[in-house]
PQR file with spaces between the fields and no chain letter, atoms N, CA, C, O and H, PARSE charges and radii, in Angstrom:
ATOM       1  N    UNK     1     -32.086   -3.665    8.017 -0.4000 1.5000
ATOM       2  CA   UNK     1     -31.763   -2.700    6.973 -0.0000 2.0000
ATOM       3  C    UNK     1     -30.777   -1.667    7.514  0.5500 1.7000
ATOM       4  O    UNK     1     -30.639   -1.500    8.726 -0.5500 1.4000
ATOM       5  N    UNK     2     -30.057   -0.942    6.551 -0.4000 1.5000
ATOM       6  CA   UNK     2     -28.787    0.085    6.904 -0.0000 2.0000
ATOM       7  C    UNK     2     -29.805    1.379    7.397  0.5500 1.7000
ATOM       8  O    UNK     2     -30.860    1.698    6.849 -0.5500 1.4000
ATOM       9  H    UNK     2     -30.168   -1.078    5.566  0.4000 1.0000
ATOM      10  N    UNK     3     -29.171    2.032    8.600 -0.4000 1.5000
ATOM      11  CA   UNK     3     -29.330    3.262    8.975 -0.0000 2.0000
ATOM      12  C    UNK     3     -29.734    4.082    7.238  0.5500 1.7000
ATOM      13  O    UNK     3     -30.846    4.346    6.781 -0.5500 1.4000
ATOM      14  H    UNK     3     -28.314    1.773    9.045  0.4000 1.0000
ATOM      15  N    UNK     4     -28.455    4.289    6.656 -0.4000 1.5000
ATOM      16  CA   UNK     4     -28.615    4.542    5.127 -0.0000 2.0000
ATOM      17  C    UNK     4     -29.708    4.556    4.450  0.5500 1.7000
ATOM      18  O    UNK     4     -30.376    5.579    4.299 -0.5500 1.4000
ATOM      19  H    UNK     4     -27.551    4.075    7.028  0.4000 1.0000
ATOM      20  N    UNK     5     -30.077    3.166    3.857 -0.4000 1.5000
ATOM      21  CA   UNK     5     -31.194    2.449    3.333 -0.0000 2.0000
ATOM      22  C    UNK     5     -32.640    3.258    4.252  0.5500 1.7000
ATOM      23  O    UNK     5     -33.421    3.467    3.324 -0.5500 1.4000
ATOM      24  H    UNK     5     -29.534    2.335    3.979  0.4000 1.0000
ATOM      25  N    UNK     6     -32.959    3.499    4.851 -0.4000 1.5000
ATOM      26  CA   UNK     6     -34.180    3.326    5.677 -0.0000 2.0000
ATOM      27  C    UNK     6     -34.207    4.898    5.587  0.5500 1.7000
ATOM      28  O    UNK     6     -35.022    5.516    4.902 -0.5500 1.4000
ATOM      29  H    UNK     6     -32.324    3.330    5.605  0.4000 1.0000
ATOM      30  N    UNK     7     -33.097    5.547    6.457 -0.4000 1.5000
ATOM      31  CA   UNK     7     -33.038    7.405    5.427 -0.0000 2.0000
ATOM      32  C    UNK     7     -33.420    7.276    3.641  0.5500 1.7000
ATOM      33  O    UNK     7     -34.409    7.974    3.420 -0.5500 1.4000
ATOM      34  H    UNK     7     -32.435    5.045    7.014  0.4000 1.0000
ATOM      35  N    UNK     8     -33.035    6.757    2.673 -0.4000 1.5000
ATOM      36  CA   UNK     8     -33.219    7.112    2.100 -0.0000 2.0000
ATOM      37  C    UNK     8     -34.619    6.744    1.353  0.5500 1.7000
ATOM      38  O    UNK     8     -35.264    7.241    0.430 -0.5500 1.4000
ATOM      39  H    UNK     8     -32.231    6.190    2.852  0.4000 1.0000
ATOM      40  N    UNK     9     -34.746    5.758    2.113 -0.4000 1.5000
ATOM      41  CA   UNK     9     -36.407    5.587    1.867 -0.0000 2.0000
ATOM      42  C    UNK     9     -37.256    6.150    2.502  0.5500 1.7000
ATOM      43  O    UNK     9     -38.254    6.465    1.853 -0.5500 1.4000
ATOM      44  H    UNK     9     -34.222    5.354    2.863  0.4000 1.0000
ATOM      45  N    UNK    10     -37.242    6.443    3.710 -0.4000 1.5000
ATOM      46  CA   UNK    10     -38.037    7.885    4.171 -0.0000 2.0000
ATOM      47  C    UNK    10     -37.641    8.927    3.254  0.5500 1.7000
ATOM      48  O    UNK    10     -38.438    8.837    2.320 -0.5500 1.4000
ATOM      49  H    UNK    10     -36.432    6.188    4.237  0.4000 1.0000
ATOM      50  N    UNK    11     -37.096    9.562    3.099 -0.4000 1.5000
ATOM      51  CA   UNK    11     -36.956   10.963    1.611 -0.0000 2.0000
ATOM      52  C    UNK    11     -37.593   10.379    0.506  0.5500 1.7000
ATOM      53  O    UNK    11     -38.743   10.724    0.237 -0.5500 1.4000
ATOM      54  H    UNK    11     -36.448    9.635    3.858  0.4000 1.0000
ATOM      55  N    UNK    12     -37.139    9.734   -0.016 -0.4000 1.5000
ATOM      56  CA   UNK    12     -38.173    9.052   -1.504 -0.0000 2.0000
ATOM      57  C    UNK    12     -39.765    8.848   -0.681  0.5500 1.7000
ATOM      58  O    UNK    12     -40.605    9.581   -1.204 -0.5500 1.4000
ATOM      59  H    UNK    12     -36.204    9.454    0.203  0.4000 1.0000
ATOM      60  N    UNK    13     -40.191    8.202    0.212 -0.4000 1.5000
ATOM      61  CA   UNK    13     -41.494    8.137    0.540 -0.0000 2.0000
ATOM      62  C    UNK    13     -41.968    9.676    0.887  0.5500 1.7000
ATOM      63  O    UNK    13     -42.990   10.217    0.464 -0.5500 1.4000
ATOM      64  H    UNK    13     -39.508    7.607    0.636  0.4000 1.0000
ATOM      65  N    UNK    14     -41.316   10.052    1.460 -0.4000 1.5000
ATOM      66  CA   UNK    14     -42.008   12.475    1.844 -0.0000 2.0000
ATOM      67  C    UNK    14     -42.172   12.648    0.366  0.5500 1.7000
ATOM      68  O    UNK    14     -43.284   12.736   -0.154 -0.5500 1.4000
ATOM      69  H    UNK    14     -40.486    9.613    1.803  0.4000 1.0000
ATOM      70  N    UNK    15     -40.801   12.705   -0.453 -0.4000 1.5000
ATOM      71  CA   UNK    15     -41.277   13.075   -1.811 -0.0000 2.0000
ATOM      72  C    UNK    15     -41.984   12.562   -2.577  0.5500 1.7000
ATOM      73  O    UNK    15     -42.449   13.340   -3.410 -0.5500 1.4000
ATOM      74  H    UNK    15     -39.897   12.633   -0.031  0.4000 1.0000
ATOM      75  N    UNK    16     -42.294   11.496   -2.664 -0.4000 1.5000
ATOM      76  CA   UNK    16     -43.266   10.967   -3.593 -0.0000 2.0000
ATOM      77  C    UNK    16     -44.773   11.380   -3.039  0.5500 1.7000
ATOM      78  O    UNK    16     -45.567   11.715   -3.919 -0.5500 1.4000
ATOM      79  H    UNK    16     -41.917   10.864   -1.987  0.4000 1.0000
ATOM      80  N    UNK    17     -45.278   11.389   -1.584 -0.4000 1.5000
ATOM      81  CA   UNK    17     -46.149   11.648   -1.156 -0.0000 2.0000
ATOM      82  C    UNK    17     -46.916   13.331   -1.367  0.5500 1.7000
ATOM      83  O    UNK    17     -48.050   13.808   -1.396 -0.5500 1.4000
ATOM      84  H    UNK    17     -44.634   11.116   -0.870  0.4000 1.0000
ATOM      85  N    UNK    18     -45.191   13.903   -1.508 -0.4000 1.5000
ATOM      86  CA   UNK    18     -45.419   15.643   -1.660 -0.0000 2.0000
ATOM      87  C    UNK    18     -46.184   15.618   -3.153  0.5500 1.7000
ATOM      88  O    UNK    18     -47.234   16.167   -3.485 -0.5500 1.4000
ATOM      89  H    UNK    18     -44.270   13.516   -1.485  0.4000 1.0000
ATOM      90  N    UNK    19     -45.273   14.781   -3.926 -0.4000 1.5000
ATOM      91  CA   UNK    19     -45.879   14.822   -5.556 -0.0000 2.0000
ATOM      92  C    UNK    19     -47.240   14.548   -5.394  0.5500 1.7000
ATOM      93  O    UNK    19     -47.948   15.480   -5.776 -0.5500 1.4000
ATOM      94  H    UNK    19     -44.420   14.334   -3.656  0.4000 1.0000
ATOM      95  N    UNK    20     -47.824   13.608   -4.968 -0.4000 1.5000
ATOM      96  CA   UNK    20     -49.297   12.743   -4.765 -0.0000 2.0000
ATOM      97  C    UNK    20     -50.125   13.925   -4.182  0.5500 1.7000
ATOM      98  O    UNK    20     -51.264   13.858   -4.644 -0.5500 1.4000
ATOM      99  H    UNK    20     -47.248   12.851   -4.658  0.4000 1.0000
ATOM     100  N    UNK    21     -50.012   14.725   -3.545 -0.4000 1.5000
ATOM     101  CA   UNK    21     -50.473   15.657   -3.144 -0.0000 2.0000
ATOM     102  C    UNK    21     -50.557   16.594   -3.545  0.5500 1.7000
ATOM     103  O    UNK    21     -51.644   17.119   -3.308 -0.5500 1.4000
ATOM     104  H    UNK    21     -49.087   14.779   -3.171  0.4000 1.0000
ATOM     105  N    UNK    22     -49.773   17.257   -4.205 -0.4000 1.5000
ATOM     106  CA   UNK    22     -49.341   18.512   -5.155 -0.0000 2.0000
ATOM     107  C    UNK    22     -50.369   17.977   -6.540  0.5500 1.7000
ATOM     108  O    UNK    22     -51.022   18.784   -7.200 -0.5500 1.4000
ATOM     109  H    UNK    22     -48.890   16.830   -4.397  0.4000 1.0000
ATOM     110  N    UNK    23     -50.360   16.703   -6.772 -0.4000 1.5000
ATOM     111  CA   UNK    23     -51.111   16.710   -8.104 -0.0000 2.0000
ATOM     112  C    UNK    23     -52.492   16.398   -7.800  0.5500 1.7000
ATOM     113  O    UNK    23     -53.242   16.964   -8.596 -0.5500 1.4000
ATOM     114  H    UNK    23     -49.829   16.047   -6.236  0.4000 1.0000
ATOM     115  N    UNK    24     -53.163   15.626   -6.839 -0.4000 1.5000
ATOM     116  CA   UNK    24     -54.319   15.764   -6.094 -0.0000 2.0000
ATOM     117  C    UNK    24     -55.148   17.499   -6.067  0.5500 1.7000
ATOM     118  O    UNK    24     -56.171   17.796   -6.684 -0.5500 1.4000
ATOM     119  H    UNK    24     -52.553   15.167   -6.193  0.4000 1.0000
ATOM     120  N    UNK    25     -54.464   18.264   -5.314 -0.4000 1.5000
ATOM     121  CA   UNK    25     -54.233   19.486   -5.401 -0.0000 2.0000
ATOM     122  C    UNK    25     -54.877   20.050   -6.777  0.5500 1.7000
ATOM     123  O    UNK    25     -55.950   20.599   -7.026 -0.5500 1.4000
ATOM     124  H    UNK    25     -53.633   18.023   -4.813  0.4000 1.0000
ATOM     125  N    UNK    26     -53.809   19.696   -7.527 -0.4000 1.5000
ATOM     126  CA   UNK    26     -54.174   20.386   -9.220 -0.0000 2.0000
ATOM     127  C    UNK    26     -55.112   19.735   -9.801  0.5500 1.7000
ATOM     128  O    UNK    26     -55.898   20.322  -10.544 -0.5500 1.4000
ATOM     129  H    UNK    26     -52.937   19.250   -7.325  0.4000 1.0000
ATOM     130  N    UNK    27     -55.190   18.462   -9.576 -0.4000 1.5000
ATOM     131  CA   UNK    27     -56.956   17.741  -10.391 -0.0000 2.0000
ATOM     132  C    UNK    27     -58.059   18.109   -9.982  0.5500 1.7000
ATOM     133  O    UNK    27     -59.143   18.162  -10.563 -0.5500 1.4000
ATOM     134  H    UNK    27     -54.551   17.986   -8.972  0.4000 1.0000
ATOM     135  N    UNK    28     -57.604   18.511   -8.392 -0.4000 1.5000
ATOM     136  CA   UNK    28     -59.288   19.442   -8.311 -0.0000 2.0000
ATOM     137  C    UNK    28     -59.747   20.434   -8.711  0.5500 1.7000
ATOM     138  O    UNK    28     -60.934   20.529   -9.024 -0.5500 1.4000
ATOM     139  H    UNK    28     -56.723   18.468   -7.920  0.4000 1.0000
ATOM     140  N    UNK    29     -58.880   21.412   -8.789 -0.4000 1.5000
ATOM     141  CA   UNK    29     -58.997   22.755   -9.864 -0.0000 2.0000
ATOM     142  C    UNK    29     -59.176   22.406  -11.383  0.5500 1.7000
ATOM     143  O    UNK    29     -60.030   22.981  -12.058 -0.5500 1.4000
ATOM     144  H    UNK    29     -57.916   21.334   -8.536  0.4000 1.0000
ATOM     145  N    UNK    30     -58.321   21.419  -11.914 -0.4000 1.5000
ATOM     146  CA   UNK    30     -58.844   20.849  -13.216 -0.0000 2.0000
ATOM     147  C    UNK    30     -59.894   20.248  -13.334  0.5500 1.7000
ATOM     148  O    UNK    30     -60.343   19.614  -12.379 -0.5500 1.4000
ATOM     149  H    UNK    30     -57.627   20.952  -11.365  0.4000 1.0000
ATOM     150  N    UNK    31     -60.601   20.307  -14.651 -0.4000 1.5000
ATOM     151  CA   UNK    31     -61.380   19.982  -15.085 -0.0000 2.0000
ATOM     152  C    UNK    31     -61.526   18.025  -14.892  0.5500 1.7000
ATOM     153  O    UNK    31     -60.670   17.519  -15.618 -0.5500 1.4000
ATOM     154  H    UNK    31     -60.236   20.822  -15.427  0.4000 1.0000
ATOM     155  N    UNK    32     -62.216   17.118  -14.262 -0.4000 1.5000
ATOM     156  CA   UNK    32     -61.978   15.745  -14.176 -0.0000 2.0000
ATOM     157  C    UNK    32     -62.495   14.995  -15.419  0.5500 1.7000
ATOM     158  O    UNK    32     -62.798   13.833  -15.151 -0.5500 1.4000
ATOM     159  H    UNK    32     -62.911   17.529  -13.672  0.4000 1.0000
ATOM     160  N    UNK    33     -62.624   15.242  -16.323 -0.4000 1.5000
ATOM     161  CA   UNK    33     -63.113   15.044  -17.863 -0.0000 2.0000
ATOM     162  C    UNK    33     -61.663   14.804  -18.583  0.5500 1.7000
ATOM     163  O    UNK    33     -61.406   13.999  -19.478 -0.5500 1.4000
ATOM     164  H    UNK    33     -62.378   16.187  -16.540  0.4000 1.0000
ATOM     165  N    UNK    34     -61.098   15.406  -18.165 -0.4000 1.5000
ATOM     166  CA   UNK    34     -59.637   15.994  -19.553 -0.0000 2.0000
ATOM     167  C    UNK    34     -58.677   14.021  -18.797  0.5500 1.7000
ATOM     168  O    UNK    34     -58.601   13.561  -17.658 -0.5500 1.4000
ATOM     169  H    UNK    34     -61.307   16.061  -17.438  0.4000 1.0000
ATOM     170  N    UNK    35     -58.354   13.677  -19.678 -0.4000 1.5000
ATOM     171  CA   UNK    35     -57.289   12.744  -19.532 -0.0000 2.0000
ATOM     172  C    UNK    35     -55.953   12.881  -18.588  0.5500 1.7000
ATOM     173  O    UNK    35     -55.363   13.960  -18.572 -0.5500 1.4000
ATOM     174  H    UNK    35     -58.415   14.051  -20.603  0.4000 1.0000
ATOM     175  N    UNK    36     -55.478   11.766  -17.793 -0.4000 1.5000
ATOM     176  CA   UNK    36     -54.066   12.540  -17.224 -0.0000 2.0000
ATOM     177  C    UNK    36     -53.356   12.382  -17.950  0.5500 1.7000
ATOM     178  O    UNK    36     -53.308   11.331  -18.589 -0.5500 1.4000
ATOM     179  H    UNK    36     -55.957   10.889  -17.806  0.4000 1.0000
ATOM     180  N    UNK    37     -52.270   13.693  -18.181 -0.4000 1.5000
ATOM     181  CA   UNK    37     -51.046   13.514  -19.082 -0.0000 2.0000
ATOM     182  C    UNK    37     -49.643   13.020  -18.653  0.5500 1.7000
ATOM     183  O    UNK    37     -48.657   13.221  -19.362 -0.5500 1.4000
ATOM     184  H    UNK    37     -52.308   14.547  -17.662  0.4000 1.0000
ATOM     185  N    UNK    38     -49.595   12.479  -17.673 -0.4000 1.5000
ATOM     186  CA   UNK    38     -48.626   11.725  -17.131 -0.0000 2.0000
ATOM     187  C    UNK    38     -48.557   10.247  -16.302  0.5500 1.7000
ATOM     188  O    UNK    38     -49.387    9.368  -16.529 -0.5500 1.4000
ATOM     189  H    UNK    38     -50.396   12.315  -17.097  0.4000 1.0000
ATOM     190  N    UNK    39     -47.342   10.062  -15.201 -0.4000 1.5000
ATOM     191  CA   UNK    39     -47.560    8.908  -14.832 -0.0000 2.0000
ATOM     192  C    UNK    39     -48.483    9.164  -13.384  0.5500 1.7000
ATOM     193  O    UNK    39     -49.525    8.645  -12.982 -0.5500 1.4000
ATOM     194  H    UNK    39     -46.667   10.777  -15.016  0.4000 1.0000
ATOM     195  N    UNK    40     -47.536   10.267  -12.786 -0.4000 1.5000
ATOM     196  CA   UNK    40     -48.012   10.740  -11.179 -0.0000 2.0000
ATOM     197  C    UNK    40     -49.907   10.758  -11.867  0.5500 1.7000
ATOM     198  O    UNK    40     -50.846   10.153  -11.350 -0.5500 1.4000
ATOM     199  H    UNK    40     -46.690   10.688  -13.112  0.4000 1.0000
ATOM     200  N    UNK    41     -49.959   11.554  -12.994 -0.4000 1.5000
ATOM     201  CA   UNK    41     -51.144   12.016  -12.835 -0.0000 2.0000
ATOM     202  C    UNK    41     -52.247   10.854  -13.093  0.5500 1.7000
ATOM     203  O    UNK    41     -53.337   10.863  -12.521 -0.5500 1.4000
ATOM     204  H    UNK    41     -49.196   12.046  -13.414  0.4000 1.0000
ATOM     205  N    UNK    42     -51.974   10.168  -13.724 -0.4000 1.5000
ATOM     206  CA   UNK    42     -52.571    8.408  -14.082 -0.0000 2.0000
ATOM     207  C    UNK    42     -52.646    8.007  -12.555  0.5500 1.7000
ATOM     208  O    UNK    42     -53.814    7.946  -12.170 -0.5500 1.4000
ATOM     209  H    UNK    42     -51.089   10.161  -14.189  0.4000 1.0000
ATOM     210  N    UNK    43     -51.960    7.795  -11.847 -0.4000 1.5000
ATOM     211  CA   UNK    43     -51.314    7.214  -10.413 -0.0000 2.0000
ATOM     212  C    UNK    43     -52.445    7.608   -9.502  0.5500 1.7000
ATOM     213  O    UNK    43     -53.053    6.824   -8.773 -0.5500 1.4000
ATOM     214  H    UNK    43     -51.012    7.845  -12.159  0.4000 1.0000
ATOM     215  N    UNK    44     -52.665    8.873   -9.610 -0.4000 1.5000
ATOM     216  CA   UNK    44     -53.155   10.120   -8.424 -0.0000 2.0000
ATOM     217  C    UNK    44     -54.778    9.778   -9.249  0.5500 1.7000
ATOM     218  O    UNK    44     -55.588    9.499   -8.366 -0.5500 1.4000
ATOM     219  H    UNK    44     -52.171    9.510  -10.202  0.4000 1.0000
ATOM     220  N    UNK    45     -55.376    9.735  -10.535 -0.4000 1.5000
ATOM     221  CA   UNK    45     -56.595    9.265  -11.060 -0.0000 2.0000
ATOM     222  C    UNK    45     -57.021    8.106  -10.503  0.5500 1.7000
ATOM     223  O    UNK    45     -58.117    7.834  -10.013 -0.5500 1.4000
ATOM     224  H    UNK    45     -54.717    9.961  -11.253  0.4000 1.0000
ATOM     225  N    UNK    46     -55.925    7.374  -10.644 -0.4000 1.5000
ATOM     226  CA   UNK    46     -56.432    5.599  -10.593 -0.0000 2.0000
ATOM     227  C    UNK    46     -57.035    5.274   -8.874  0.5500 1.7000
ATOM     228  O    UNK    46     -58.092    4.714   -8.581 -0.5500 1.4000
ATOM     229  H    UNK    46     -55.035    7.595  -11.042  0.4000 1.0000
ATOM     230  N    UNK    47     -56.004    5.816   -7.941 -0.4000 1.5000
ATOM     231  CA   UNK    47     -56.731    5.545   -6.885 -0.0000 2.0000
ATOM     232  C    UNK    47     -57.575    6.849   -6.077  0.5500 1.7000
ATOM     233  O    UNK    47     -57.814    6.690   -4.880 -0.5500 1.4000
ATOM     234  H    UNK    47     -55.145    6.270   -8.180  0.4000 1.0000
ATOM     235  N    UNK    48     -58.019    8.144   -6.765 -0.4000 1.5000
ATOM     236  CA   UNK    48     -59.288    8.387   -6.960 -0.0000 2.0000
ATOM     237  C    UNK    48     -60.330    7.289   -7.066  0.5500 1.7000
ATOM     238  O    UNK    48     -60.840    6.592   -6.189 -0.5500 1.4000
ATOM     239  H    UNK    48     -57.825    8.273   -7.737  0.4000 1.0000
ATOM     240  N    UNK    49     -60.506    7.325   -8.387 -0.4000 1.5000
ATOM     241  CA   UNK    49     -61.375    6.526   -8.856 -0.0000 2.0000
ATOM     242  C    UNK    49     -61.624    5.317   -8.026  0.5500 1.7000
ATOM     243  O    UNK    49     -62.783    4.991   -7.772 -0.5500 1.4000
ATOM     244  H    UNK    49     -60.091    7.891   -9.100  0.4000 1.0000
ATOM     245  N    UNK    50     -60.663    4.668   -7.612 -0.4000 1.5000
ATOM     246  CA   UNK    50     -60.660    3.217   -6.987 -0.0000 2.0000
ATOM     247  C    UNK    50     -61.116    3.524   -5.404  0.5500 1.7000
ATOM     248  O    UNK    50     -61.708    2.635   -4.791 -0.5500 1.4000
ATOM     249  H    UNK    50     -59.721    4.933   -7.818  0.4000 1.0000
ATOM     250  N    UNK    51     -60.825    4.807   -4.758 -0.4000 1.5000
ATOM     251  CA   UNK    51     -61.455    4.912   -3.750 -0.0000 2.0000
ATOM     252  C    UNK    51     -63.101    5.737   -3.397  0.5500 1.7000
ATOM     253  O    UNK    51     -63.876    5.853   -2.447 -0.5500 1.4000
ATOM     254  H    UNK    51     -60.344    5.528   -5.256  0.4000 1.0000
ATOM     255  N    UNK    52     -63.012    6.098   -4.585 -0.4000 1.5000
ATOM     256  CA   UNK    52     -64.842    6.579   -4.724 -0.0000 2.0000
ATOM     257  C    UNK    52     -65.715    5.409   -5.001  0.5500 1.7000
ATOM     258  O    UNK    52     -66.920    5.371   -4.748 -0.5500 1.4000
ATOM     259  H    UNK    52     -62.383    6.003   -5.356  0.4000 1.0000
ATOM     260  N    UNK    53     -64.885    4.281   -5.641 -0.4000 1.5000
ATOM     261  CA   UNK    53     -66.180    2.901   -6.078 -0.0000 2.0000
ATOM     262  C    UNK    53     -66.075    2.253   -4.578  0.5500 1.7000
ATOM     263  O    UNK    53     -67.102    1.967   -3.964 -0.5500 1.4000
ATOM     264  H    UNK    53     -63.907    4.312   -5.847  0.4000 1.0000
ATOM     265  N    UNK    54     -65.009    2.077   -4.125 -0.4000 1.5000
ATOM     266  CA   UNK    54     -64.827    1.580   -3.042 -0.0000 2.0000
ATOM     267  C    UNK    54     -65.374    2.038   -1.693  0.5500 1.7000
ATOM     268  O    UNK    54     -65.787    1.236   -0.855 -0.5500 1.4000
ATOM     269  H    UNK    54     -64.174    2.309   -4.624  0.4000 1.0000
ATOM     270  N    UNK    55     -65.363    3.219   -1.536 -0.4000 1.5000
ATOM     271  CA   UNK    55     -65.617    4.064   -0.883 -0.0000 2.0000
ATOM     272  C    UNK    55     -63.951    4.433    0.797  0.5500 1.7000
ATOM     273  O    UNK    55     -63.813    5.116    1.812 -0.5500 1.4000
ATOM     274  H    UNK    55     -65.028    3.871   -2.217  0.4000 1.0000
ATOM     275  N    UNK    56     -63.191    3.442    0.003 -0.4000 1.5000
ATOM     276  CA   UNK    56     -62.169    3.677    0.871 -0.0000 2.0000
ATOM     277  C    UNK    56     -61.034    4.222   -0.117  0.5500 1.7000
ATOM     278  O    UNK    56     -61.174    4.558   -1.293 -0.5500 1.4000
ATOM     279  H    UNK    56     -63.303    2.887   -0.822  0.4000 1.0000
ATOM     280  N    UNK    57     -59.806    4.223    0.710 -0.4000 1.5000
ATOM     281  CA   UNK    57     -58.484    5.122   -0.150 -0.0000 2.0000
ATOM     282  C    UNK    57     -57.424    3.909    0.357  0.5500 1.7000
ATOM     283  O    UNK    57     -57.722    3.225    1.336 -0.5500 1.4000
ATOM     284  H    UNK    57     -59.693    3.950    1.665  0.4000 1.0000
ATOM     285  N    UNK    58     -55.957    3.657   -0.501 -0.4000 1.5000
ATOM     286  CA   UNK    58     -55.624    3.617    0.105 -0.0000 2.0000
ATOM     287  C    UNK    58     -54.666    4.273    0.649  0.5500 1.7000
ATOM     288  O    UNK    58     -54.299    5.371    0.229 -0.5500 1.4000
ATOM     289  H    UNK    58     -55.715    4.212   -1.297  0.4000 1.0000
ATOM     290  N    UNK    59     -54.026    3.534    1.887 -0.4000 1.5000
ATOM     291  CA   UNK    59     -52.771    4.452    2.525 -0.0000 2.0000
ATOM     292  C    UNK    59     -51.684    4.544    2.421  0.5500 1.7000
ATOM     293  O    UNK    59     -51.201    3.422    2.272 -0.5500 1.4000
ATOM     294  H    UNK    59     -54.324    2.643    2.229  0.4000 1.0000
ATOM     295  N    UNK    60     -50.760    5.511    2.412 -0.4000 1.5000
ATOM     296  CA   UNK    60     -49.624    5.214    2.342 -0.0000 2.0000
ATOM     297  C    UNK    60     -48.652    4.261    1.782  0.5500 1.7000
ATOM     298  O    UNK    60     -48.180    4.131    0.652 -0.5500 1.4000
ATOM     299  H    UNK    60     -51.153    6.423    2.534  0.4000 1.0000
ATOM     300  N    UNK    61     -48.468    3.555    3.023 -0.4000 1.5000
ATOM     301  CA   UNK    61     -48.217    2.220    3.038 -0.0000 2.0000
ATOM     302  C    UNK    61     -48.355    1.158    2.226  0.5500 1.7000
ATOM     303  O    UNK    61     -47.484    0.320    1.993 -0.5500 1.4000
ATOM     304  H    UNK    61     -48.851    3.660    3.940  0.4000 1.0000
ATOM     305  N    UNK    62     -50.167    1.211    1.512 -0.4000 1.5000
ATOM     306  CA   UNK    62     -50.235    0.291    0.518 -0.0000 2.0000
ATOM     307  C    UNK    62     -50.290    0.683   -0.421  0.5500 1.7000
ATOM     308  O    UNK    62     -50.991    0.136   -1.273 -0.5500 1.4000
ATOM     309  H    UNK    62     -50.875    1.892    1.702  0.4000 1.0000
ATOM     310  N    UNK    63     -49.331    2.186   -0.774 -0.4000 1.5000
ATOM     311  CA   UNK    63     -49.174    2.423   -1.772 -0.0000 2.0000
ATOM     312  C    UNK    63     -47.781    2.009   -2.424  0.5500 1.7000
ATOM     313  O    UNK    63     -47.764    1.601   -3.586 -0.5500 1.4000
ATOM     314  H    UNK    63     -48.761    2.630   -0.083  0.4000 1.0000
ATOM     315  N    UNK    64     -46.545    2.120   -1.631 -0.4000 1.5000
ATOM     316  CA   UNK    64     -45.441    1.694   -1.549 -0.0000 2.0000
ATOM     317  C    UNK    64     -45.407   -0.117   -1.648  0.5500 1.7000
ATOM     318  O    UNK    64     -44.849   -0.917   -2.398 -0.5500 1.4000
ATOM     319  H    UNK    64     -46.559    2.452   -0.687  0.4000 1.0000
ATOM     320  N    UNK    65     -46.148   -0.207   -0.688 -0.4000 1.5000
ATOM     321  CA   UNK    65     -46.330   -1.728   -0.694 -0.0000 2.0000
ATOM     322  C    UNK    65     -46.385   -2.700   -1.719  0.5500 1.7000
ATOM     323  O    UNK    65     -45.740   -3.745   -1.795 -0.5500 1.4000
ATOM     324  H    UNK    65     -46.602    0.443   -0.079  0.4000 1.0000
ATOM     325  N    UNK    66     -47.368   -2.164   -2.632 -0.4000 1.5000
ATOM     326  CA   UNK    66     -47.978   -2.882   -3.727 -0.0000 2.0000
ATOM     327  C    UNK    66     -47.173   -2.649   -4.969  0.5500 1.7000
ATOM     328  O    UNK    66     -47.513   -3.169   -6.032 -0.5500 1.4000
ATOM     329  H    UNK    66     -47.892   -1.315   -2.570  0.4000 1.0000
């Protein structure tokens, strides 16, 4: 892969991770009853949820991955 390519996928992966976090962040202060009103916030629910039945999370990696 290009020097290029691989920078700019590290920046898209920090930022997307900052978002995932920032809205993590705000669902805990929110109420977990109320619906998410977006995509991040659907995104940031779904693997909640999927890592409390599970009892694992996943990482990073297999978040991009998948």
């Amino acid at each position: 892969m290009s020097s290029k390519y691989q920078r700019a996928l590290r920046t898209m992966k920090h930022y997307v991770l900052n978002v995932i976090s920032e809205e993590q962040a705000r669902q805990q202060e929110e109420n977990s009853t109320t619906k998410p009103k977006n995509l991040v916030s659907s995104l940031v629910a779904a693997i909640k949820k999927e890592s409390s039945e599970r009892g694992t999370s996943l990482t990073p990696n297999e978040v991009f991955d998948e």
